[in-house]
C-alpha positions in Angstrom: 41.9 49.9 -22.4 40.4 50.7 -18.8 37.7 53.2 -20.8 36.6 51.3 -23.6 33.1 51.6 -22.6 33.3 55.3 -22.4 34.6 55.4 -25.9 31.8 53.9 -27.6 28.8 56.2 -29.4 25.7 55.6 -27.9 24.3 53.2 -30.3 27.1 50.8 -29.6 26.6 51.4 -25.6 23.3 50.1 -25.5 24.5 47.2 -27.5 27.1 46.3 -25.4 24.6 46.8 -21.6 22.4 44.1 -24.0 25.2 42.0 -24.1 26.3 42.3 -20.9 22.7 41.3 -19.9 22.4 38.0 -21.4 25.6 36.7 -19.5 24.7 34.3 -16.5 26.2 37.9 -14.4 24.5 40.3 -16.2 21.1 38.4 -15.7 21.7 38.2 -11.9 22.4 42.0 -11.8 19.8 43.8 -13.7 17.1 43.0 -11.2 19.7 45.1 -8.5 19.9 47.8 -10.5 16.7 48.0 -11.4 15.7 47.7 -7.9 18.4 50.9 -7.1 16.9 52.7 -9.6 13.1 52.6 -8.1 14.8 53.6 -4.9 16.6 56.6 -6.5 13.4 57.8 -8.2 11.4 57.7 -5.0 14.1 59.3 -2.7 13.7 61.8 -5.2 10.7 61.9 -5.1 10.3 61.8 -1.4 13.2 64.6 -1.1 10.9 67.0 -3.4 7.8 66.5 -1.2 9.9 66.9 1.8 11.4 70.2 0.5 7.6 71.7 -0.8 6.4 71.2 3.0 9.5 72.4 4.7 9.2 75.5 2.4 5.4 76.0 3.4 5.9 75.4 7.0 9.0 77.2 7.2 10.4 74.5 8.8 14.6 74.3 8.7 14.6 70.7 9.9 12.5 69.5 7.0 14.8 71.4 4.8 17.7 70.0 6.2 15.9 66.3 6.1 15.3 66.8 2.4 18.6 67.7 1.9 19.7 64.7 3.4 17.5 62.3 1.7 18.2 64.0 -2.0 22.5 62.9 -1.0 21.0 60.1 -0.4 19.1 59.6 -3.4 21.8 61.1 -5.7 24.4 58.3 -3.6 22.3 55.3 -5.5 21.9 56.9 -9.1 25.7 57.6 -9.0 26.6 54.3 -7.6 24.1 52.6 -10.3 25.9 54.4 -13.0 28.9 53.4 -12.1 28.3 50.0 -11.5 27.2 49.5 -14.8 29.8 51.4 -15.9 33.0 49.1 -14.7 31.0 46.1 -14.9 30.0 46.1 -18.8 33.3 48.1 -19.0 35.4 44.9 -17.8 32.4 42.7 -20.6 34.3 44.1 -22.9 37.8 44.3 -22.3 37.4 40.6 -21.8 35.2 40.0 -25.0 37.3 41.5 -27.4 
């Protein structure tokens, strides 16, 4: 039962991240996630400026530094994912 959470439709996913967010846990780690997400977006964000001027200044650093910063931003959006993932994964398996 490790992929419970994965099994479910999408209707019943957003059910279950609602009820993982009422617990006393899931309270104290929405704010985190949301804060990962903002940080994701802008990275993003950031990485796409950064790219537009490298390629208009021809500039291989910038390129490179955009590159960087768009692992970077992909790193949190993954990690978010799967932190919400296990954690309303294990909800579950608990809350039968």
């Amino acid at each position: 039962m490790k992929n419970k959470y994965q099994r479910l439709n999408k209707e019943d996913r957003k059910k279950a991240r609602d009820r993982f967010y009422r617990t006393p846990f899931g309270k104290e780690l929405k704010p985190r996630l949301q804060r990962i997400l903002i940080i994701g977006i802008l990275l993003l964000i950031y990485a796409s400026y950064l790219l537009i001027d490298a390629i208009f200044k021809k500039s291989i650093w910038g390129a490179l530094a955009a590159t960087a910063i768009y692992l970077f931003a992909l790193f949190f959006l993954i990690g978010r994912h799967k932190i919400i993932v296990r954690d309303v994964n294990d909800f579950l398996i608990k809350r039968k």
